[in-house]
C-alpha positions as CSV (number, residue, x, y, z in Angstrom):
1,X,6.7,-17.0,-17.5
2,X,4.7,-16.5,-14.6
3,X,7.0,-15.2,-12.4
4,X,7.6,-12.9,-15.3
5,X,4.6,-11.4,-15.7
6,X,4.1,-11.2,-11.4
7,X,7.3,-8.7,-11.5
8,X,6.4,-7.3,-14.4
9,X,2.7,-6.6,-12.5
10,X,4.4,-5.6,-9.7
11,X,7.2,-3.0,-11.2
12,X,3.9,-1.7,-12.9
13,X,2.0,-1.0,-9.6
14,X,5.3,0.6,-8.0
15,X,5.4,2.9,-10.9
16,X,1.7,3.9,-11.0
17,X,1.9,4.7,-7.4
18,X,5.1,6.6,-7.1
19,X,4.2,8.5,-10.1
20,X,0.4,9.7,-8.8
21,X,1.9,9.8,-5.0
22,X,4.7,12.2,-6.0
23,X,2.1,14.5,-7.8
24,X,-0.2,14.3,-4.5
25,X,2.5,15.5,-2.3
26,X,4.0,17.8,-4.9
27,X,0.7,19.8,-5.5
28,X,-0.6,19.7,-1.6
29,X,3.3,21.3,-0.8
30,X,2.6,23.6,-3.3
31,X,-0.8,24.5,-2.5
32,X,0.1,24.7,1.3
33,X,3.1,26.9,0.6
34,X,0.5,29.7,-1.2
35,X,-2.0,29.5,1.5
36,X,0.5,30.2,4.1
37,X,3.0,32.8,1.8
38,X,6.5,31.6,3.4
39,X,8.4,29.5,1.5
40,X,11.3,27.3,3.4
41,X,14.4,28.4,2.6
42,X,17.1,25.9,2.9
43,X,20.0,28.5,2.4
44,X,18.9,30.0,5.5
45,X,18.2,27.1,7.2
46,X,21.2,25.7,6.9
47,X,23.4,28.6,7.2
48,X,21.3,29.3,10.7
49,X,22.1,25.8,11.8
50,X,25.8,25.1,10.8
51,X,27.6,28.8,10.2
52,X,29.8,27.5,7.8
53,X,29.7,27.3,3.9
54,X,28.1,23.2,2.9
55,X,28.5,23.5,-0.8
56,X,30.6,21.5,-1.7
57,X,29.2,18.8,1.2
58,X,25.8,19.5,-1.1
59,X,27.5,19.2,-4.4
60,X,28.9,15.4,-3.5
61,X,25.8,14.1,-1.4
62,X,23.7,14.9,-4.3
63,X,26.1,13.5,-7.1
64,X,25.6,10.2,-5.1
65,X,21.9,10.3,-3.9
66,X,19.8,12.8,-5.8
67,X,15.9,12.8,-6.4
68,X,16.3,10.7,-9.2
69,X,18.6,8.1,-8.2
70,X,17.0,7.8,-4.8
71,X,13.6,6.9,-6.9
72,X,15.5,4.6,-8.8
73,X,17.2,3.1,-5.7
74,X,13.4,2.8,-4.3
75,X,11.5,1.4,-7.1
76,X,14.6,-1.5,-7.4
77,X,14.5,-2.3,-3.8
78,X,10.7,-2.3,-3.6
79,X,10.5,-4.7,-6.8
80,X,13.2,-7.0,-5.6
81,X,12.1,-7.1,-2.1
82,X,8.3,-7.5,-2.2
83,X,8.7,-10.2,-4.7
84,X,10.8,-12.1,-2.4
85,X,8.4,-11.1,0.3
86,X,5.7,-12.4,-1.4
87,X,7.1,-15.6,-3.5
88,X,8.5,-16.9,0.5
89,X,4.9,-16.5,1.7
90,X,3.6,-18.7,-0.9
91,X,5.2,-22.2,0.3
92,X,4.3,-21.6,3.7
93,X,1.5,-24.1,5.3
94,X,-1.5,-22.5,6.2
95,X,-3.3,-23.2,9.8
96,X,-6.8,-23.6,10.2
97,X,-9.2,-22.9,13.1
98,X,-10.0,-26.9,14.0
99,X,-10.3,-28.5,16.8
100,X,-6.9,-29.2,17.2
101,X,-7.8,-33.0,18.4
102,X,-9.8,-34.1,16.2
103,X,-9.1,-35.6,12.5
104,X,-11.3,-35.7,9.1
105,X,-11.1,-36.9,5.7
106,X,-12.7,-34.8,3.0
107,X,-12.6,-36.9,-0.8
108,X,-11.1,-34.3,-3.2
109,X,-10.7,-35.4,-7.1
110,X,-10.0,-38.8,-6.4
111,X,-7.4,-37.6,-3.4
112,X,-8.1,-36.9,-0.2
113,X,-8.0,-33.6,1.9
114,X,-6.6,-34.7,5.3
115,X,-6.6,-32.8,8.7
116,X,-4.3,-35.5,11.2
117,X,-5.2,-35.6,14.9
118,X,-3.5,-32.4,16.6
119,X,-2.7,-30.1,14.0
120,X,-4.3,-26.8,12.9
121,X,-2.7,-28.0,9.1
122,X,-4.6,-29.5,6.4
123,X,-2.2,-31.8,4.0
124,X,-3.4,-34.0,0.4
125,X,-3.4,-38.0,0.4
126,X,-3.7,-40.1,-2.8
127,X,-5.6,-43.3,-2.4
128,X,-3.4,-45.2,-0.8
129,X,-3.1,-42.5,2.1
130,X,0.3,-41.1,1.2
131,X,0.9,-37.7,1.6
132,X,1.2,-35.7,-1.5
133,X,1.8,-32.0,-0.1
134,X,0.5,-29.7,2.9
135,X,-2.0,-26.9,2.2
136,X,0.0,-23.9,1.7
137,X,-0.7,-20.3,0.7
138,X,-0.5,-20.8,-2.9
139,X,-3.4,-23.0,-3.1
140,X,-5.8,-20.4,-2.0
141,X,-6.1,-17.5,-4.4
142,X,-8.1,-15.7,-2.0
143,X,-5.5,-15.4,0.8
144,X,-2.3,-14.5,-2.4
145,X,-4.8,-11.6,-3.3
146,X,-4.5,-10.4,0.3
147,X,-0.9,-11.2,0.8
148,X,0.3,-9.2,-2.2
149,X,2.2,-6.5,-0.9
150,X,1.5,-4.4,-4.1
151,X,-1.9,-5.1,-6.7
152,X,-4.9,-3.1,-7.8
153,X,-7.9,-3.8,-5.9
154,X,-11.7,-2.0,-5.9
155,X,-12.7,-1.3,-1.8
156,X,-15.1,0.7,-1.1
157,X,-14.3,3.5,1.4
158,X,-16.0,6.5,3.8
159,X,-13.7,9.8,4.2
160,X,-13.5,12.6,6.6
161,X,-11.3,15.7,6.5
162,X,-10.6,19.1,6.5
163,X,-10.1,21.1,3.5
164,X,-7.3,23.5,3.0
165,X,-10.5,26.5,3.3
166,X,-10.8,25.1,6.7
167,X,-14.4,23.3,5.6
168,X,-14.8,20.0,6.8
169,X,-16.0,17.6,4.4
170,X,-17.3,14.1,4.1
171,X,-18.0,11.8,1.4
172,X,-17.2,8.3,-0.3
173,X,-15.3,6.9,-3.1
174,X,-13.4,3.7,-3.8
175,X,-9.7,2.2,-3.1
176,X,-7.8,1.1,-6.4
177,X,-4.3,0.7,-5.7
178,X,-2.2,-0.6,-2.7
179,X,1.2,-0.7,-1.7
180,X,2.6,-2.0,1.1
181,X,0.6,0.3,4.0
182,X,0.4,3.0,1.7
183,X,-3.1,3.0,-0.6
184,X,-4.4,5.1,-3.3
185,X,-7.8,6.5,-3.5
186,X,-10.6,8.7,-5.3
187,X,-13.4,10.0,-4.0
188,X,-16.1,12.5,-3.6
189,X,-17.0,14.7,-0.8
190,X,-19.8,16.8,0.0
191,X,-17.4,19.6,-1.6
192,X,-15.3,18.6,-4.6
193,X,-13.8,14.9,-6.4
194,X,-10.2,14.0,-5.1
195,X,-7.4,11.9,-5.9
196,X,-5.7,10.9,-2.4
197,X,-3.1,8.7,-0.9
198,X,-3.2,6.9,2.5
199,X,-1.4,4.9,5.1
200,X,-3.4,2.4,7.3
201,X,-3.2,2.5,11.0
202,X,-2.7,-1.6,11.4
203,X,0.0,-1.0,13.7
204,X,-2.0,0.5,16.2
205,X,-5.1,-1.7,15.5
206,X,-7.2,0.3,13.1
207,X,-7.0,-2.0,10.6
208,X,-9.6,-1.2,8.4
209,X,-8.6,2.6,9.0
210,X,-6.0,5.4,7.0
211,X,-5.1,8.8,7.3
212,X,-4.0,10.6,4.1
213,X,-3.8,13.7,2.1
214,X,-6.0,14.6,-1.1
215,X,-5.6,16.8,-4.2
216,X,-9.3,18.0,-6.1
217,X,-11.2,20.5,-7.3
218,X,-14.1,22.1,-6.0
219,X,-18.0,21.1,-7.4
220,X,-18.9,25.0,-7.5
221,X,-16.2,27.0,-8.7
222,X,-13.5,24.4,-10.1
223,X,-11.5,25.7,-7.3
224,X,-8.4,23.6,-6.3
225,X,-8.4,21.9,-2.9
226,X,-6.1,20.3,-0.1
227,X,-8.2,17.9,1.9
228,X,-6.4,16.3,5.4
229,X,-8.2,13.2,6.0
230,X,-9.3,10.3,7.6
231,X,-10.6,6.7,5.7
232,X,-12.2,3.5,6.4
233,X,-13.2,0.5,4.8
234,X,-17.0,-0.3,4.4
């Protein structure tokens, strides 16, 4: 039942996500196509690129991958994989910061927590000194919170970016959804509310740091805004 309800958590975040992402990137494309008055055509495109006629090439790629099957594909793969991801991290033994020499006993519910003589691991006794089990992930709910690769959350965050009107803005508002890198956010800027969606910078050690893209509307004139920007953790 557990395990049950953990996919059934995580299928619900995946869909929440992909759902307010989609409508992020869909309205900032749109919004971004007015400001600038060209829209991409692919008929062109492709006709300037190849010279020959890809119909029926388009006809069978997209009977096999199209928007809706790709999602599909995605939201299976993302389910199947994080929870395997995530249920693997669970058994493994955690380390600890000790000195690696040294050994303690700490009396825990009429057991024992035990860290042996150079080890960074921290195992369970009974009594009579036999080992029970080692310390692993899954008996720290702090450290499955953060391993989750999808799960609400409530961070508070600073943003700064520029606006589609070419203002810069700053402001604050709070985290509530993560997934993988990616995160989802709303916040207020010195200009207008926004609903936004991020990817940290861990790989290149910014890791309290994101850059994303934000849909709102303007304080003064209800105006609808595109806002470019960057995000940190408090």
């Amino acid at each position: 039942m557990k395990d049950i309800l953990l996919l059934g958590n995580f299928l619900l975040v995946i869909l929440l996500f992909m759902y307010i992402r989609t409508h992020i990137l869909r309205e900032t494309k749109r919004e971004v196509q007015q400001t600038f008055k060209e829209r991409f055509d692919k008929k062109k495109f492709i006709r300037g690129m190849f010279g020959f006629d890809l119909v029926g090439w388009a006809k069978d790629i997209y009977s096999l991958f199209n928007v809706r099957k790709l999602i599909m594909y995605g939201i299976l793969i993302s389910l199947f994989y994080g929870y395997g991801w995530y249920k693997g991290r669970m058994g493994k033994p955690v380390t600890f910061d000790f000195q690696y020499e040294k050994e303690f006993y700490i009396k825990l519910d009429g057991h024992y927590l035990h860290k042996p003589k150079n080890s960074k691991q921290l195992e369970i006794l009974d009594k009579e000194g036999h080992k029970i089990k080692d310390i692993t992930v899954s008996d720290i709910p702090e450290l499955q919170r953060k391993l989750k690769p999808y799960g609400f959350q409530l961070k508070p965050i600073g943003v700064l970016g520029i606006c589609s009107t070419k203002e810069f803005e700053g402001g604050a508002g709070i985290s509530f959804l993560k997934y993988w890198a990616w995160r989802l956010e709303t916040f207020l800027t010195n200009k207008g509310i926004y609903i936004g969606t991020s990817y940290k910078l861990d790989k290149i050690k910014l890791e309290n740091s994101s850059i994303g893209v934000g849909i709102g509307k303007g304080f003064k004139e209800g105006d609808n805004r595109i806002l470019f920007y960057y995000r940190w953790n408090f």
